[in-house]
C-alpha positions as CSV (number, residue, x, y, z in Angstrom):
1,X,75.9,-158.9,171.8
2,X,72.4,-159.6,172.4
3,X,71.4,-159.7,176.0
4,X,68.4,-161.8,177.3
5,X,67.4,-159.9,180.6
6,X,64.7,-160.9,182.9
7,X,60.8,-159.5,183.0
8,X,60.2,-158.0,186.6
9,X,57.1,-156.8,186.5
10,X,54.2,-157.4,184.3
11,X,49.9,-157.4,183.7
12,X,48.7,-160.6,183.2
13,X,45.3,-160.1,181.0
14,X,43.3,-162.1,183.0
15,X,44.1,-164.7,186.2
16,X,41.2,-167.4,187.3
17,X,38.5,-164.8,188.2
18,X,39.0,-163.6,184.1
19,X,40.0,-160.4,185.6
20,X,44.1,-158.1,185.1
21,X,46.8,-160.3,187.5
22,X,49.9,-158.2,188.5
23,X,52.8,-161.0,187.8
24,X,56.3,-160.4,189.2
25,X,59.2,-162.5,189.9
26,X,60.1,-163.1,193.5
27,X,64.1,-162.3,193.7
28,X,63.6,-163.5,197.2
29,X,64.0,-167.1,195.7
30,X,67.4,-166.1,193.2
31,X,69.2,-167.5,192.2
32,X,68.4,-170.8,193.6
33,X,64.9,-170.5,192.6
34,X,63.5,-168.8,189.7
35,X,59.3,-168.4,190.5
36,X,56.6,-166.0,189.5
37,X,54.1,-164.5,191.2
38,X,50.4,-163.3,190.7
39,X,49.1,-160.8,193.0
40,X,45.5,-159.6,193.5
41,X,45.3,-158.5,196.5
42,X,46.6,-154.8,198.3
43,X,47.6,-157.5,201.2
44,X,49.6,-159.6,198.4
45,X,51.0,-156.3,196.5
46,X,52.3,-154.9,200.1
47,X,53.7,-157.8,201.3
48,X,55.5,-158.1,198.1
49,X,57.3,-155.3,198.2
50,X,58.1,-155.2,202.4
51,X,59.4,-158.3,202.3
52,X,61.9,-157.2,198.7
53,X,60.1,-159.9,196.4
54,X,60.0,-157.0,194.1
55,X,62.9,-154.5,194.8
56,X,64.4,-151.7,193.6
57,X,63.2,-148.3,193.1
58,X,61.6,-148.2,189.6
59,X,60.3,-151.4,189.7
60,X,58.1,-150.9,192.8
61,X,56.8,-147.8,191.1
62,X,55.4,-150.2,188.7
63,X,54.4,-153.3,190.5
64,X,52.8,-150.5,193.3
65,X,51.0,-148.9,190.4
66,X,50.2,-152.0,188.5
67,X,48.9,-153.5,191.7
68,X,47.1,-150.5,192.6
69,X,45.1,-151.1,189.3
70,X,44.0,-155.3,189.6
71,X,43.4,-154.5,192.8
72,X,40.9,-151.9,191.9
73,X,39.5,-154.1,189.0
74,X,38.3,-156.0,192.0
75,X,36.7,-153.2,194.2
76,X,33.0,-154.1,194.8
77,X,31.9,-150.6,195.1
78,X,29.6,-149.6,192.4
79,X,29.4,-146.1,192.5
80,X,32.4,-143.4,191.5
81,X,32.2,-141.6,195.2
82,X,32.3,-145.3,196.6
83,X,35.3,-146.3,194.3
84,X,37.6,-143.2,194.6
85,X,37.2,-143.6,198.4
86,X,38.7,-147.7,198.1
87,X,41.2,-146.2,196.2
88,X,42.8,-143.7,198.0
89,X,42.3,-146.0,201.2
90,X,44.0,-148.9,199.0
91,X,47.5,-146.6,197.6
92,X,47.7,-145.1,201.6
93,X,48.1,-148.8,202.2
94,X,50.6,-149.8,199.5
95,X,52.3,-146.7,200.0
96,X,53.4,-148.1,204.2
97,X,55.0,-150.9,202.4
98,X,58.2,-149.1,202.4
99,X,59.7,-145.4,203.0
100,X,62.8,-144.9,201.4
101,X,62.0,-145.5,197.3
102,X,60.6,-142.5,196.3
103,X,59.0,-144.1,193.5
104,X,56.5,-146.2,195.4
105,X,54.8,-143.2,196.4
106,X,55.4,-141.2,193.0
107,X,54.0,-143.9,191.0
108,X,50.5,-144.4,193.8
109,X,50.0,-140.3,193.5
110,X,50.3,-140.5,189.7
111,X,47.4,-143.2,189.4
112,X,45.2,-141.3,191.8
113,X,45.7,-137.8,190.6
114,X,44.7,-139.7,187.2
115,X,41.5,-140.8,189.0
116,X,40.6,-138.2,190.5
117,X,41.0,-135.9,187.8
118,X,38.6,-138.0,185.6
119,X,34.8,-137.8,185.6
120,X,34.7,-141.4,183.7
121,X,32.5,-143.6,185.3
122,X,33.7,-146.7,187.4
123,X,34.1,-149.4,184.8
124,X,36.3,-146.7,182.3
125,X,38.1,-145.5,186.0
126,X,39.2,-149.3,186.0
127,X,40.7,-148.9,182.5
128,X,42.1,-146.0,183.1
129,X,44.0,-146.9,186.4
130,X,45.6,-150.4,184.2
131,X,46.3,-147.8,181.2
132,X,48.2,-145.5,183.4
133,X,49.7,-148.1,185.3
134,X,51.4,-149.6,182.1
135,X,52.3,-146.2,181.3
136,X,54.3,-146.0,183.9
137,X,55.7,-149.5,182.8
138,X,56.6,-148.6,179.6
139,X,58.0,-145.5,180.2
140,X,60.7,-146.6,182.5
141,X,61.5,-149.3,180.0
142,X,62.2,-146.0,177.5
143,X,64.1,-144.2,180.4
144,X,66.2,-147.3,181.5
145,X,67.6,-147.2,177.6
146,X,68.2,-143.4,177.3
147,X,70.4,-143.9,181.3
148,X,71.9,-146.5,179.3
149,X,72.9,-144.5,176.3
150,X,74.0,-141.5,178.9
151,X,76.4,-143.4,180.9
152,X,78.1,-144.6,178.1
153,X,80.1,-141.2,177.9
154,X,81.8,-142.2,181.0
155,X,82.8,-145.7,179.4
156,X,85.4,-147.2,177.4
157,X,86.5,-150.8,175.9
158,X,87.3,-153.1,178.5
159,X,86.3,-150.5,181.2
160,X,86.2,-152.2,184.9
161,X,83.0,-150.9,187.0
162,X,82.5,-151.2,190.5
163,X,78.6,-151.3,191.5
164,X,76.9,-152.4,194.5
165,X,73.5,-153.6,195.2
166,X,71.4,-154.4,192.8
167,X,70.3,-151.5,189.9
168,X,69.6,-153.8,187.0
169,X,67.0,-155.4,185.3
170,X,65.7,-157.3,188.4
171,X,65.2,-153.3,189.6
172,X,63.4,-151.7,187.4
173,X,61.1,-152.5,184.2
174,X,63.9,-152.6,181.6
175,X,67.6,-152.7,181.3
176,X,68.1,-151.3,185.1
177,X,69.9,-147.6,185.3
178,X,73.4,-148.3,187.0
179,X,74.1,-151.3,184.9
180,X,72.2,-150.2,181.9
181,X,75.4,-148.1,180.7
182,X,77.1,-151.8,181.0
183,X,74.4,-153.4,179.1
184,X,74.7,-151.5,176.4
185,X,78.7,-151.1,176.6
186,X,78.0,-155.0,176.0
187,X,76.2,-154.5,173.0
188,X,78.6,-152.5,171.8
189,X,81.6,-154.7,171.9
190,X,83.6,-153.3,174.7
191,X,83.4,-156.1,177.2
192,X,83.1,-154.3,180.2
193,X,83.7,-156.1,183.8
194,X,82.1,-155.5,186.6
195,X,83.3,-156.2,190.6
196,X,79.6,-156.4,192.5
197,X,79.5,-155.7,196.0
198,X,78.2,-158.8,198.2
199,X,75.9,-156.1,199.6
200,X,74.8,-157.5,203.0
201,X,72.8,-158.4,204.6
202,X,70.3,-159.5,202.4
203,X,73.2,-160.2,199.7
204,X,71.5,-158.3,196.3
205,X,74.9,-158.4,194.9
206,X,75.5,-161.5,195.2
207,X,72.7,-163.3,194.6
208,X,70.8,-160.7,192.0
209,X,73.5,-158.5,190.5
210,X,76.1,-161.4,190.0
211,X,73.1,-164.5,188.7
212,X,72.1,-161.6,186.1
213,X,75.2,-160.3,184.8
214,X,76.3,-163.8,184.8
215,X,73.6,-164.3,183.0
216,X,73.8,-162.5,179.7
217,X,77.8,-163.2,179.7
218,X,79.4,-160.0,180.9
219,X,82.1,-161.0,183.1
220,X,80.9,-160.0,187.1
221,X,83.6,-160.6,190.0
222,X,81.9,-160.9,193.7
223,X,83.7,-159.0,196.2
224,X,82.7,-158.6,200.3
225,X,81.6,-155.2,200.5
226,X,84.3,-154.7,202.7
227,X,87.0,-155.5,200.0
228,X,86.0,-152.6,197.7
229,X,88.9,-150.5,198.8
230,X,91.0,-153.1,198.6
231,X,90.1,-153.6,195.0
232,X,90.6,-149.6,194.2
233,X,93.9,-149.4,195.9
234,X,95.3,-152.5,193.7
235,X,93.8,-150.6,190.9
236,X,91.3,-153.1,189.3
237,X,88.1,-150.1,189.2
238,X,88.4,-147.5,186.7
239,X,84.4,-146.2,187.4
240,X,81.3,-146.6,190.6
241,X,78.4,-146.9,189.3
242,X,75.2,-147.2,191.1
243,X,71.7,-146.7,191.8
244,X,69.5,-144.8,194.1
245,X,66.5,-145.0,195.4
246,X,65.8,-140.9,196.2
247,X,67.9,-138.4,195.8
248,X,67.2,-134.8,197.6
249,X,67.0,-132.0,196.0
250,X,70.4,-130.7,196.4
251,X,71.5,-134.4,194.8
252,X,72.3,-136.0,198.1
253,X,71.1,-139.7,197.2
254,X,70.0,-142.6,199.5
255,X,71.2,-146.1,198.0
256,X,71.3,-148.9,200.0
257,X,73.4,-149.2,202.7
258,X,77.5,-149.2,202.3
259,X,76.9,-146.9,199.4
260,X,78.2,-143.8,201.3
261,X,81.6,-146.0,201.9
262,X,82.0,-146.4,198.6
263,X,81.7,-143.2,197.8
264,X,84.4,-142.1,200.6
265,X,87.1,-145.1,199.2
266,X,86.1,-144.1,195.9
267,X,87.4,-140.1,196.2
268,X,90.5,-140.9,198.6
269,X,91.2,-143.2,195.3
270,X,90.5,-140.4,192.9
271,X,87.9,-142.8,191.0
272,X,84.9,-141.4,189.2
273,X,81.8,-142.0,191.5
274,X,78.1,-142.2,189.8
275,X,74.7,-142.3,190.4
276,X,72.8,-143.5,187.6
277,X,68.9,-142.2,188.2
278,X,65.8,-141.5,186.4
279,X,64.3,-138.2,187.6
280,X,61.4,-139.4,188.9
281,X,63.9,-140.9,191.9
282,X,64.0,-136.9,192.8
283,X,62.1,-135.8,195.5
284,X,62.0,-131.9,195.0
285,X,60.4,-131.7,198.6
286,X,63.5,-132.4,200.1
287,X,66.1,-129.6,200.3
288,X,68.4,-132.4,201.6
289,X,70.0,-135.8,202.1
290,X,69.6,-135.4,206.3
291,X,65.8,-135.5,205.8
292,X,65.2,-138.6,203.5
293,X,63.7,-141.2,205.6
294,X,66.0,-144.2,205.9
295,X,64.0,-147.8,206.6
296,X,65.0,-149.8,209.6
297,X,65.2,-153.4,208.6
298,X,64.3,-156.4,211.0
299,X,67.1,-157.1,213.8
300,X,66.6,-160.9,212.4
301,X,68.8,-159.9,209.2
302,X,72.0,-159.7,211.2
303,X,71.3,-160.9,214.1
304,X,73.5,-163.8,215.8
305,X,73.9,-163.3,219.6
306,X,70.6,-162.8,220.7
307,X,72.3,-160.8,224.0
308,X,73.5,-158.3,221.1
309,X,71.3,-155.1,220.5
310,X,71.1,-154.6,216.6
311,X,71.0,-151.2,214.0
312,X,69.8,-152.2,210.8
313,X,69.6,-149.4,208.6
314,X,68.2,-150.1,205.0
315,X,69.9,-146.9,202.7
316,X,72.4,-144.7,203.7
317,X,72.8,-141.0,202.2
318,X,76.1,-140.2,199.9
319,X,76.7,-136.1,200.1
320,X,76.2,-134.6,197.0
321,X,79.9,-133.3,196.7
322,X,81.4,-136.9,196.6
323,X,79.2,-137.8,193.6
324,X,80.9,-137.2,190.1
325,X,78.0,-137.1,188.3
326,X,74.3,-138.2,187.6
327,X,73.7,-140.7,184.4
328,X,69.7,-140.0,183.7
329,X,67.5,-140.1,180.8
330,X,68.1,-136.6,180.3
331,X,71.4,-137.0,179.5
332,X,74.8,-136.7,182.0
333,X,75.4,-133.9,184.5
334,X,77.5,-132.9,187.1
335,X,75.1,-131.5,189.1
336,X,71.0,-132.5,188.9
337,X,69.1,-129.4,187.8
338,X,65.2,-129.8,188.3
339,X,64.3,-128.2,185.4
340,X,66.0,-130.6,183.7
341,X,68.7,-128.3,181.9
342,X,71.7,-129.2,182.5
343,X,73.8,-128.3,185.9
């Protein structure tokens, strides 16, 4: 089965000013709407990514750094000391956008450390920022097709996967890493299905998950996310998969919230519960899920009586010991190991 998935994020060689254009597509519009973006501005790049035009973990890794690097190709500063200065001040900026995807910040402090640690003059630092920036493109295309190839272990024909949010194509720069193992189930033959949570409130589920799956032609089933135990006790799940966007050390793992639910319905119903990651999602600074910082999302999201007060929590954080295992590039384990040997 060949699959036609969508292109997130991308460099555009050259916009109206002849200079590198970060182009994304705004899932803010899908499905109703299908529109591209090109940003050249830190204001633009931020404002993409606070307000989930670009989403998911890996893929604001590389629209941050990607933006990180036009946006320098437009610094006015001549001299290096000048230019290093804009760009630290710039990734601090991009970095506020939001606090939960690890990546955002891994990807900014992986083009500055490159920077910094050159002695290349400004126009060759320029180069160098869109050069690592792509880097960091390319290679989570590469690590979206070895999660793929990983998860498929826990797969078999006609194999009925619950997932919930969005941790496809639309969320990273390639196949995704919670649906990748489906993709390439697909391509195998074994017509999986997939339930997708409705994921509220901002409905990634069902407007991103469902309008991509649909998409390439693997069957996908919207549920409310308050049916998913329903749909394990009738027996219609045989596997969770789903994303995260940082996982602690100890492999609690933040994924948007209603994840930890899932997890809970998913042990009482003795069904396998995954997170598919790449290990960059890690933060090793973090002995635990209790200190990953969880965004608070605007009361306007779910607000309907104004007399009401609101909590709008972002993520929530799944313990470690309802998780079955971790689907990364480095293959499948039971427990994450950060050497990256096997747990």
């Amino acid at each position: 089965m060949k699959l036609s998935l969508p292109v997130v994020v991308q460099k555009l060689e050259a916009g109206k000013d002849g200079l590198p254009v970060l182009d994304i597509l705004d899932q803010s519009l899908l499905p109703s709407q299908i529109v591209r973006l090109q940003l050249t501005t830190p204001e633009a790049v931020q404002e993409a990514i606070r307000s989930l035009r670009v989403r998911g973990a890996p893929a604001i890794g590389g629209a941050a750094a990607m933006g990180l690097a036009v946006c320098a190709c437009r610094f006015p500063e001549q001299t290096r000391d000048g230019f290093l200065n804009h760009l630290r001040q710039t990734g601090d900026y991009l970095k506020a956008a939001r606090p939960t995807a690890v990546n955002l910040a891994w990807a900014i402090d992986r083009c500055l450390q490159r920077a910094f640690g050159s002695m290349a003059d400004v126009s060759a630092l320029r180069q160098l920022l869109l050069d690592e920036a792509q880097a960091v493109i390319d290679e989570d295309r590469a690590l979206c097709e070895s999660i793929g190839e990983a998860g498929l272990a826990i797969l078999r024909p006609h194999v009925r996967v619950l997932t919930h949010c969005n941790a496809g194509a639309l969320a990273t720069c390639g196949i995704g890493t919670a649906l990748a193992p489906i993709y390439k189930a697909a391509e195998h033959g074994w017509c999986p299905e997939v339930f997708s949570d409705e994921t509220r409130p901002l409905l990634q589920g069902a407007r991103l998950t469902a309008w991509e799956l649909s998409s390439c032609g693997i069957p996908v089933t919207t549920i409310c996310d308050s049916m998913a135990a329903q749909v394990m006790r009738e027996g219609r799940v045989d596997v969770v998969i789903v994303g995260a966007d940082r996982v602690a050390a100890n492999g609690d793992a933040a994924n948007k919230i209603g994840t930890y639910q899932l997890a809970i319905a998913a042990n009482y119903h003795h069904i396998p519960f995954y997170i598919a990651l790449p290990y960059s999602t890690i933060d090793r600074t973090l002995a635990d899920g209790s200190l990953i910082p969880i965004e608070q999302r605007s009361a306007d999201e779910i607000q309907h009586c104004p007399n009401a007060a609101v909590y709008n929590p972002a993520f929530d954080v799944t313990p470690h010991e309802l998780i079955s295992g971790y689907i990364t590039e480095r293959g499948l384990f039971k427990t994450l190991d950060l050497n990256g040997v096997q747990g």
